[in-house]
FIFISE-514590 format. One record per atom (N, C-alpha, C): residue in three letters; x, y, z. Coordinates in steps of 0.1 Angstrom, whole numbers, plus 5000, padded with zeros to 4 digits. Each point is the difference from the previous one (the first is absolute). Layout:
N
ALAXYZ...
end
This chain:
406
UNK868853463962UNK499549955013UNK500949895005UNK501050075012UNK500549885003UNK499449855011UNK500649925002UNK499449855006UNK499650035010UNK500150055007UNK499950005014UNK498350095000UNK499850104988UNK498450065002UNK499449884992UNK500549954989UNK499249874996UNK499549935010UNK501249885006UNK499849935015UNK498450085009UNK500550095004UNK499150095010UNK498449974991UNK499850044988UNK498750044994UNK499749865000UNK500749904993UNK499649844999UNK499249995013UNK500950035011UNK500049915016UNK498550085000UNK499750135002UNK498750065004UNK499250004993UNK499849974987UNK498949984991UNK499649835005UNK501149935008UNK499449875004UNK499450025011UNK500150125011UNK499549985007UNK498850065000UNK499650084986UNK498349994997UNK499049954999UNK500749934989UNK499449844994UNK500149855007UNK500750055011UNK500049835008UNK501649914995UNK500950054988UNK500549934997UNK500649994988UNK500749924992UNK500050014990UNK499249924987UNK499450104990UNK499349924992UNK500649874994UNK499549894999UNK500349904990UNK501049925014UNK500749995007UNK500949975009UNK499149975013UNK500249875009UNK499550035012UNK500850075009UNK500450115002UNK500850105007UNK499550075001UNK499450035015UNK499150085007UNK501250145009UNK499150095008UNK500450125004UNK502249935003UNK499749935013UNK501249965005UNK500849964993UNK499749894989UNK501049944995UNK500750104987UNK498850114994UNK500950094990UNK501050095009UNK499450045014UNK501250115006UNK501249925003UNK500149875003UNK501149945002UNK501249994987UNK498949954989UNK500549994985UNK500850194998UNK499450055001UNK500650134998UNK500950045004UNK500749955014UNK500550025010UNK501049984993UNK500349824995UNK500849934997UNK500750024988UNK499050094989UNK500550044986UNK500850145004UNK499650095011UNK501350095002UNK501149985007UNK499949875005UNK501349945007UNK500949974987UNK499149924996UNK500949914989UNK500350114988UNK499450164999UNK500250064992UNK501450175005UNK500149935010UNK500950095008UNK499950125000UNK498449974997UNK499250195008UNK500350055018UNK500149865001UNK500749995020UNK500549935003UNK500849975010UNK501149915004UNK499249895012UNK500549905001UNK499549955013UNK500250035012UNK500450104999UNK500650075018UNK498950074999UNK499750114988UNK499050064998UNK498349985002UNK499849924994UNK498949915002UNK499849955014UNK501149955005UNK499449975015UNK500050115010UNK500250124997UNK500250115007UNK498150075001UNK500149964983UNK498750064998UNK498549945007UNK500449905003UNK498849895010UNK500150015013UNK498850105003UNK499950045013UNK499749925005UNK501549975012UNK499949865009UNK499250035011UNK499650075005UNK499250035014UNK498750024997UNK499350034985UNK498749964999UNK499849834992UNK501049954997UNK499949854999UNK499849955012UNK501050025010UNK500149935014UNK498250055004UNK499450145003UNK498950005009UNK499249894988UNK499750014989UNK498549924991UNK500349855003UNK501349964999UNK500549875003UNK499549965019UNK500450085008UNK499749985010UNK498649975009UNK499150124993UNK499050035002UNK498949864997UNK500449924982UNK499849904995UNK500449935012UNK500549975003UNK500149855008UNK499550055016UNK499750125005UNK498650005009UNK498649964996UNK500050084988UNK498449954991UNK500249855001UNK501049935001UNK500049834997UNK499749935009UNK500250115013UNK499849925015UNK498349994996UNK499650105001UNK498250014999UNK499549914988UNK500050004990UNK500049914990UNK500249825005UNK501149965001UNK500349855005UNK499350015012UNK499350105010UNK499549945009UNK498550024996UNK499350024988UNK499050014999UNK499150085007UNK500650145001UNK499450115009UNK499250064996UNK500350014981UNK498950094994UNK498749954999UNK500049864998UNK498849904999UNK499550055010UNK500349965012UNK499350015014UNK499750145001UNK500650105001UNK499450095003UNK498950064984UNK499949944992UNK498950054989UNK498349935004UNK500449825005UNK499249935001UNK499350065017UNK500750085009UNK499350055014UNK499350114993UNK500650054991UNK499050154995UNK499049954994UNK499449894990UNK499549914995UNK498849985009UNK500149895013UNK499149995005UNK499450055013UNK500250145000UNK499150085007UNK498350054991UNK499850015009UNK498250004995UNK499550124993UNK500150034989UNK500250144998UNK499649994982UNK499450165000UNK499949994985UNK500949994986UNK499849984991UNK501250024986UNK500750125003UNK499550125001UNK500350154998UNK501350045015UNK499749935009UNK500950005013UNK500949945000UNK499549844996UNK501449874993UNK501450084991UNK499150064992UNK501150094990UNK500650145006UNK499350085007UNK500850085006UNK501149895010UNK499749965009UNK501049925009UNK501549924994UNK499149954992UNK501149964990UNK501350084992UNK499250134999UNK501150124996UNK500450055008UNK499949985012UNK500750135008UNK500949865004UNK499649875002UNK501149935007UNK501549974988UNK499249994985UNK500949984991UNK500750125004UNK500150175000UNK500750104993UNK500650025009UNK499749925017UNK500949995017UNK501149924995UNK499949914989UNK500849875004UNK501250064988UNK499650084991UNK500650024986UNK500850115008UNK499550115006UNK500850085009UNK501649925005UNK499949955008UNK500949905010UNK501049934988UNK499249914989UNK500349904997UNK499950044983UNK501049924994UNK499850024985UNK498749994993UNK499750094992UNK498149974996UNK500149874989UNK501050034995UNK499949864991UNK499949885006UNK501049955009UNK499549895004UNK498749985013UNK499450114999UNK498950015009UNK498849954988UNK500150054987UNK499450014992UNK500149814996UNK500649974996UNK500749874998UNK499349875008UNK500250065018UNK499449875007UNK498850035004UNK499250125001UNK498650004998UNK498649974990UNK501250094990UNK498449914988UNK499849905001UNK500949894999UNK498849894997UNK499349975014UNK500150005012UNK499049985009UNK498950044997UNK500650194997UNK498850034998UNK498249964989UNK501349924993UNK498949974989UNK498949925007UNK500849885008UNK499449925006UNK499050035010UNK500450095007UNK499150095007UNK499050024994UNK500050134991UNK498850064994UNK499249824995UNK500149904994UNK499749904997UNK499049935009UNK500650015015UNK499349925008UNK498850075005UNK500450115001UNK498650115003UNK499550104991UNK500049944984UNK498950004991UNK500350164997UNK501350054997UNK499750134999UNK501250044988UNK499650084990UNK500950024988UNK501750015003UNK501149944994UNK501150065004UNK500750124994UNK499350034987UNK500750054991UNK500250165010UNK498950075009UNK500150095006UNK501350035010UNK500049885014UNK500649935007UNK501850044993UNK500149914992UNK500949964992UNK500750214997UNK499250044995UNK500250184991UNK500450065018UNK499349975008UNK500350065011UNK501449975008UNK500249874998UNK501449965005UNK501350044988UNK500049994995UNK500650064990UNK500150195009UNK498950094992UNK500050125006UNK500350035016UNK500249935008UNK500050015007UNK501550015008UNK500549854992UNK501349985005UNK501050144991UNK499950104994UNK500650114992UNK499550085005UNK498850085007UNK499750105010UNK500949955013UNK499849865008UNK500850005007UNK500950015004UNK500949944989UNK501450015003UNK500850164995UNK499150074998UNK500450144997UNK500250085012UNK499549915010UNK500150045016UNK501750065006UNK501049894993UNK501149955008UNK501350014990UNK501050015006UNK501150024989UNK500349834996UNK499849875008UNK500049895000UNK498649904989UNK499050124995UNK498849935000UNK500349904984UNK500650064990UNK500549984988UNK501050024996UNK500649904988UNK501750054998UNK500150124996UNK499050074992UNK500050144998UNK500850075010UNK499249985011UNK500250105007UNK500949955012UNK500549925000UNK501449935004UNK501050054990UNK499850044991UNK501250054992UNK500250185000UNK498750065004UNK500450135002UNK499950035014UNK499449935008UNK500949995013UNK501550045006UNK500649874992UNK501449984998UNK500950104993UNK499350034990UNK500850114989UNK500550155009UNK498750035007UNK499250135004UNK500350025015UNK500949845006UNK499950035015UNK499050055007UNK498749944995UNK498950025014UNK500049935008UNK499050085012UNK500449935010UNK498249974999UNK500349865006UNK498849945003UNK498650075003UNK500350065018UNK499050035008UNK499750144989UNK501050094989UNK499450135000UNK499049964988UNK500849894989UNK498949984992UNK498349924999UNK500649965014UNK498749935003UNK498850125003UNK500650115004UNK498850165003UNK499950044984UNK500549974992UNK500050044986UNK498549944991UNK500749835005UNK498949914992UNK498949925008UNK500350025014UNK498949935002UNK498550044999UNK499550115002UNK498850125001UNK499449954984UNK501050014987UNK499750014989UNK499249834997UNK500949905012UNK499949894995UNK498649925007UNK499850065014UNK498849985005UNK498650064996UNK500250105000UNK499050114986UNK499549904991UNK501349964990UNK499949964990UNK499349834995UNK500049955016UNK499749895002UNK498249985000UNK499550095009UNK499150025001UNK499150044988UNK500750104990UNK499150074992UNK499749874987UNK501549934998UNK500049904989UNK499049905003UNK499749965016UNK498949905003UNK498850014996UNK499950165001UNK498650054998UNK499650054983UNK501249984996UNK499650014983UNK499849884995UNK500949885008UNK499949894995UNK498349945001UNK500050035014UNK498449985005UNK498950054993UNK500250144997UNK499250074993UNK499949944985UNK500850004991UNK500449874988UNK498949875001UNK500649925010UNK499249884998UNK498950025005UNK499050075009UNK498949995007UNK499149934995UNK499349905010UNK499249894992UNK500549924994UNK501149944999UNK500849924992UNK501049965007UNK500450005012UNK501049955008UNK499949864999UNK498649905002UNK499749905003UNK499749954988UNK500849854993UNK499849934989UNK500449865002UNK498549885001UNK500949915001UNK501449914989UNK500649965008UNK501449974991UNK500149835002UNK501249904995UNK500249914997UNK501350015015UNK499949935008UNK500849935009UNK501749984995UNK500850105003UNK501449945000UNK500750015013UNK501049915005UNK501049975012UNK501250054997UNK500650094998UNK501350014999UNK501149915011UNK500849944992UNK500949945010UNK500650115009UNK500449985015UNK500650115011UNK500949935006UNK500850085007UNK500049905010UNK499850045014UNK500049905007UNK499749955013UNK500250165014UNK499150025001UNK500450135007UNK500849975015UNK501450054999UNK500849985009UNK500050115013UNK499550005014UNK499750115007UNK501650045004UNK500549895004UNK502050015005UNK500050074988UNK500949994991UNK499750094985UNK499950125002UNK498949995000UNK499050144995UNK500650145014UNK500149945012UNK500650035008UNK501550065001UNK500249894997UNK501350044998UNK500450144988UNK499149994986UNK500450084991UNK499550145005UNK498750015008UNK499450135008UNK501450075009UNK500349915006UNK501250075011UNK501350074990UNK500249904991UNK501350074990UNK499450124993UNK498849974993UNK499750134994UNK499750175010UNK499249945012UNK500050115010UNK501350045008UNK501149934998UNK501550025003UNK500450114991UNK499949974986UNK499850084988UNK499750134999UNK499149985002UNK499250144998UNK500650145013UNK500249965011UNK501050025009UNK500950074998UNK501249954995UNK500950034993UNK499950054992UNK498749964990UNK500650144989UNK499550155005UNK498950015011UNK499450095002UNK501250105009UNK501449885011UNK500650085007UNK501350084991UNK500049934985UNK501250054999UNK501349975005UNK499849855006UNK501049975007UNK501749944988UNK499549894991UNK500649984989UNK499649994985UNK500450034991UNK499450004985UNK499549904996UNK499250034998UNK498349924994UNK500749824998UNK500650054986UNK500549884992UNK500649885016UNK500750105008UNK500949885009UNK498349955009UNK499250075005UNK498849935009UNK499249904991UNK500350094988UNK499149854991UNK500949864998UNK501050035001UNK500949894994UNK500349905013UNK499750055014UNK500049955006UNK498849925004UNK499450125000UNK498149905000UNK500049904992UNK500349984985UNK500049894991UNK501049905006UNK501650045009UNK500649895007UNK498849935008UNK499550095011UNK499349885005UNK498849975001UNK499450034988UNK499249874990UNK500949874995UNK501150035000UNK500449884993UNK500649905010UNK500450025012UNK500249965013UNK498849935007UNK499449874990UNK498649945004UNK500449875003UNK499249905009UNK500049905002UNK499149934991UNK499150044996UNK498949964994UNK500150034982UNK499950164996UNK500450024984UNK501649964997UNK499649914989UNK501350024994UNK500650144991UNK501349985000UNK500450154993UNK499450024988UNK500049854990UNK499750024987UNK498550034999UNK499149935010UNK498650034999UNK499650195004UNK500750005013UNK499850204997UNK500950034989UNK501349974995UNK500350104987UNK499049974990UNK498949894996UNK499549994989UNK499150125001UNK499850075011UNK498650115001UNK501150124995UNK501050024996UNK500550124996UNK500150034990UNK499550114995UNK499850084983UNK500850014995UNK501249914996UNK500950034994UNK500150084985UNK499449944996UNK499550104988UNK499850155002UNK499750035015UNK499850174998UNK501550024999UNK500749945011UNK501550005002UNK500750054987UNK499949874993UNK500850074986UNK499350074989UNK499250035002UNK499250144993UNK500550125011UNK500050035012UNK500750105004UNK501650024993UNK500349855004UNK501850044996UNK500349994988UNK499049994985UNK500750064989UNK499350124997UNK499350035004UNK499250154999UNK501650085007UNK500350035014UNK500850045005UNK501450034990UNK500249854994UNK501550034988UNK499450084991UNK498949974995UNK499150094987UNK500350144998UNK499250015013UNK500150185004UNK501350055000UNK501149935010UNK501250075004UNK500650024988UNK499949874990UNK501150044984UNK499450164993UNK498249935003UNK499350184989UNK500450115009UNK500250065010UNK500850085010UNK501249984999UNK501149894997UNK501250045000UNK500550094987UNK498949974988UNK499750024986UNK499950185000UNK499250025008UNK499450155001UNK499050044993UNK499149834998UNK499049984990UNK498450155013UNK500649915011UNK498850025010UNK499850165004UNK501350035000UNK500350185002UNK499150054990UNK500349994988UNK499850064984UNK498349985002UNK499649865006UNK498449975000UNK499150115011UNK500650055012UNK499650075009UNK500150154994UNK501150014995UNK500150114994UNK498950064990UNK499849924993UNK498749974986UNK498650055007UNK500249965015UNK499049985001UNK499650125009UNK501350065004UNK499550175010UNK499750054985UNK501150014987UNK499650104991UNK498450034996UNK499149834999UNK499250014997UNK498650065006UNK500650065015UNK499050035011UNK499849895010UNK500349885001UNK500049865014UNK500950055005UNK500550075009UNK500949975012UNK499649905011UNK500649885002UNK499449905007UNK501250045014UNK500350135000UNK501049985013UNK498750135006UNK498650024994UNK499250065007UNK498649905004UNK499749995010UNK499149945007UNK498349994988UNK499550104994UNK499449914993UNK500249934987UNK501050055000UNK500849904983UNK500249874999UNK501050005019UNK500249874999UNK499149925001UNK498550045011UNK498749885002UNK499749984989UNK499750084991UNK499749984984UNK500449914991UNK500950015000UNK501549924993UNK499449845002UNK500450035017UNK500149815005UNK498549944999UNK498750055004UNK498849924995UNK500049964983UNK500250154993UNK500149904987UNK500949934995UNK501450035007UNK501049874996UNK500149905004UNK499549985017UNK499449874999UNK499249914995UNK499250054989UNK498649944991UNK500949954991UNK501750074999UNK500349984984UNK500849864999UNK500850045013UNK501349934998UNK500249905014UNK498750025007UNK500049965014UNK500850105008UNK499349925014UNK500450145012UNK501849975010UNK500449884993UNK501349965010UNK500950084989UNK500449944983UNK500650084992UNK500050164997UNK498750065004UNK499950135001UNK500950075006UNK499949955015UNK500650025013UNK501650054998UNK500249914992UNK501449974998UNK500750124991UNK499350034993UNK499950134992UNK500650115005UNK498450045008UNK499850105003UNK500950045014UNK500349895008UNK500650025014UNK501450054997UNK500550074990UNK501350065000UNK499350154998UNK498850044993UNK499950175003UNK498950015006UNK499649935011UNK499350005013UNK500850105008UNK499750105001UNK500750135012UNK499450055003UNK498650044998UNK499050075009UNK500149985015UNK499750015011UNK500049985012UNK499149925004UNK499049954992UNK498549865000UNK500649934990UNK500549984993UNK500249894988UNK500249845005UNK500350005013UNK499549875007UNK499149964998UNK499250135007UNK498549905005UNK499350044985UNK500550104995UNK498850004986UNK500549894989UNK500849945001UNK500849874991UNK499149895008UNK500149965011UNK499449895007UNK498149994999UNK499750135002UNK498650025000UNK499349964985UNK500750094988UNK499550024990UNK500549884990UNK500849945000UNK500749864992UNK498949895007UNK499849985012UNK499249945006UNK498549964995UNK499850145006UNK498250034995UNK499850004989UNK500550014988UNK500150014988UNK499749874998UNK500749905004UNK499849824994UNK499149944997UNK498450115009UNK498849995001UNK499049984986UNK501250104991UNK499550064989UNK499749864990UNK500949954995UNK499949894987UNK500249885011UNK499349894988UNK500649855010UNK501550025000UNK500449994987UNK501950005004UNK500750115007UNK499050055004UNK501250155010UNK500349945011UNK499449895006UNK500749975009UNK500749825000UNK500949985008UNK500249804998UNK499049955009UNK499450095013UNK499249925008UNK498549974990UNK499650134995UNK498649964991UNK500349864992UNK501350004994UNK500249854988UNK500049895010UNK500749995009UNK499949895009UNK498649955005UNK499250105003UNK498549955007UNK499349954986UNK500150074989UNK498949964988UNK500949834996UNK501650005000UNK500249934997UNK499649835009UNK499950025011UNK499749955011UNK498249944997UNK499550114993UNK498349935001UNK500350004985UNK500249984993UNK500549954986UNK500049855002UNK501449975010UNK500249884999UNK499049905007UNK498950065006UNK499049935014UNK498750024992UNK500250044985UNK498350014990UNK499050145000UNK500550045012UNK499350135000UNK500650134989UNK498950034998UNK499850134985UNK498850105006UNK500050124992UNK498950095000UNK499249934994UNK498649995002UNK498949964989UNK499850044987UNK499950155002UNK499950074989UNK500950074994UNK501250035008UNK501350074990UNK501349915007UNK500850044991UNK501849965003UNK500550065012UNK500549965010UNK500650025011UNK500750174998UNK500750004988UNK500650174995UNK498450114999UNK499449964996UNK499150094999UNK498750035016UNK500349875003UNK499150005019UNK500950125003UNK501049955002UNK501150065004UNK500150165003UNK499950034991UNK499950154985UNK498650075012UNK498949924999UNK498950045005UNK500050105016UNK500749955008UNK500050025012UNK501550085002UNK500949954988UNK501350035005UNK500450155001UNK499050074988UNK500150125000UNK499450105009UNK499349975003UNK499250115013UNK500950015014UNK500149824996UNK501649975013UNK500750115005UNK500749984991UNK501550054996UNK499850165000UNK498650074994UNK500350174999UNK499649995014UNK499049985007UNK499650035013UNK501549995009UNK500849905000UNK500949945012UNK501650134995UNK499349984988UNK501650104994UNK499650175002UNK498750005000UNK499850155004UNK500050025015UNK500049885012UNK500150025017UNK501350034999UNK501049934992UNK501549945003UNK500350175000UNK499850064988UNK500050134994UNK500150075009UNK498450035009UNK499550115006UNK501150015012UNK499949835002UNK501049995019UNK501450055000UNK500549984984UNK501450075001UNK499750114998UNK499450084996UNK499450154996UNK500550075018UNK499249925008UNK499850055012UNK501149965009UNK500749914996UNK501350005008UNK501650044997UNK499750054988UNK501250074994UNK500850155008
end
């Protein structure tokens, strides 16, 4: 076994487990570490390696991030959670509204950091008006991963097969949106159905710090992003250059400083994309990845047929997560749908385990840090409860709608 399938199995057995045992070296920092041991092991060259880091899906996630930062520093997500908040209305409506506006926003805007600046209001929310969050909480999560399955922009996932695959915005948006509005709906009503009689619990008062809701701001980041969306729908220039410009002028403020919007950017996805990217290209320059596809038509998977590949990607995103999957699989993606069935089904899949997706870990980790817990089970096992009916219902729409538009 030479280094380079070592490297590779090290790197993706971390990205099952979170990391490495015994080491605080989580997903990003072992693909980096990996990266660096076939540099330094002259499995690739440095011209190599940077060849292999797809610069036009760094530029759109990088770009995109510093739109999400306009809405964030202006305190948009607060404000518009706390208007949904206090309208007059029951638990069961609160929580639908709540999801369709999370899975609008996760559409447009990265779900992680949708995920990120909502929970903790939300906690506060459910708090002031006496009503459980642990539901609330399972619904934003679910919600922001049906939605953003909408858009080729909604997740890096699907910012990366996007890019790979040359779609075009407006066609994929007739691909995913049907599946993702469907899917919105149905998850509310399972979720609903789940907690009935239990929405309402009183809880202990927390304030999340915010900030100050900025309308100039908020404004201003509405016009850049609907500039955005524009553009990517005309086709006018490549994604990465409208995002990279959109993030220019976010950073062209009178008011944010640079460093205060760069602190809203995920750099950590950043360099978990860019050593995954060297990872892959060495096990492919290797002819590790040929020999693995190969393995895998002999054994009856052809993932270059439409239901192999949906197959494939729901349970490989349970295994190894749904961004590293991606990465995989998007070299014998050749079917004529492998877009939208990579975007749909890596997506909707995240539904499945708490770690299938980063938006689920962020929200639990978010009411982790604010005291809130399930009463009666572990956050993985609530989880588990609702996740599964989720996920076959939303992955059997995604299914049917490409069935019918093939």
């Amino acid at each position: 076994m030479d280094l380079t399938l070592v490297v590779f199995l090290v790197v993706y057995a971390a990205m099952i487990v979170g990391g490495i045992p015994g080491l605080r070296l989580d997903r990003a920092g072992t693909a980096l570490v990996g990266a660096i041991v076939l540099l330094g092991a002259g499995s690739l060259d440095t011209g190599a390696a940077w060849q292999a880091i797809d610069a036009p899906t760094i530029l759109l996630l990088f770009g995109l991030m510093l739109v999400s930062a306009q809405f964030s520093a202006s305190g948009f997500y607060a404000k518009i959670t706390r208007l949904i908040a206090a309208r007059d209305q029951s638990p069961s409506r609160l929580l639908l509204e709540l999801m369709l506006v999370t899975g609008l926003l996760s559409a447009l805007l990265t779900n992680d950091v949708v995920c990120l600046a909502v929970a903790p209001i939300l906690v506060e929310v459910c708090a002031r008006r006496r009503l459980d969050p642990v539901p609330f909480l399972l619904g934003l999560a679910a919600a922001s991963n049906v939605g953003s399955a909408a858009t080729v922009i909604g997740n890096p996932q699907n910012m990366l097969i996007g890019q790979a695959l040359k779609l075009s915005f407006a066609d994929y948006l007739r691909d995913g949106a049907v599946p993702a509005v469907l899917g919105l709906v149905v998850t509310w009503w399972l979720l609903a159905r789940a907690w009935q009689g239990r929405l309402e619990r009183p809880g202990e008062l927390v304030t999340p710090i915010e900030p100050p809701f900025d309308r100039g701001q908020t404004t201003k980041g509405l016009l850049i992003l609907g500039a955005l969306i524009v553009g990517f729908c005309s086709n006018a220039l490549p994604r990465e250059v409208l995002a990279m410009a959109g993030g220019a002028a976010v950073l062209c403020s009178r008011r944010q400083t640079t460093r205060s919007l760069l602190h809203h950017v995920d750099w950590h996805l950043l360099v978990l994309f860019a050593g995954l990217f060297v990872v892959n290209h060495a096990l492919a320059a290797a002819g590790h990845a040929a020999r693995g596809f190969a393995w895998l038509r002999d054994s009856g998977v052809d993932i270059g047929e439409a239901p192999a590949l949906f197959g494939v990607s729901v349970v490989g995103s349970n295994l190894i997560s749904n961004v590293p999957l991606t990465m995989l699989l998007l070299p014998a993606a050749t079917h004529p749908q492998s877009g939208a069935i990579l975007c749909l089904a890596t997506t909707l899949a995240g539904n499945l385990l708490l770690v299938g997706s980063i938006a689920n870990l962020i929200v639990v980790e978010q009411a982790t840090r604010l005291g809130v817990r399930p009463p009666s089970r572990g956050w993985a096992r609530e989880h588990l409860r609702t996740g599964i009916p989720i996920t076959l219902v939303t992955l059997a729409i995604a299914a049917g709608w490409l069935w019918l538009r093939r």
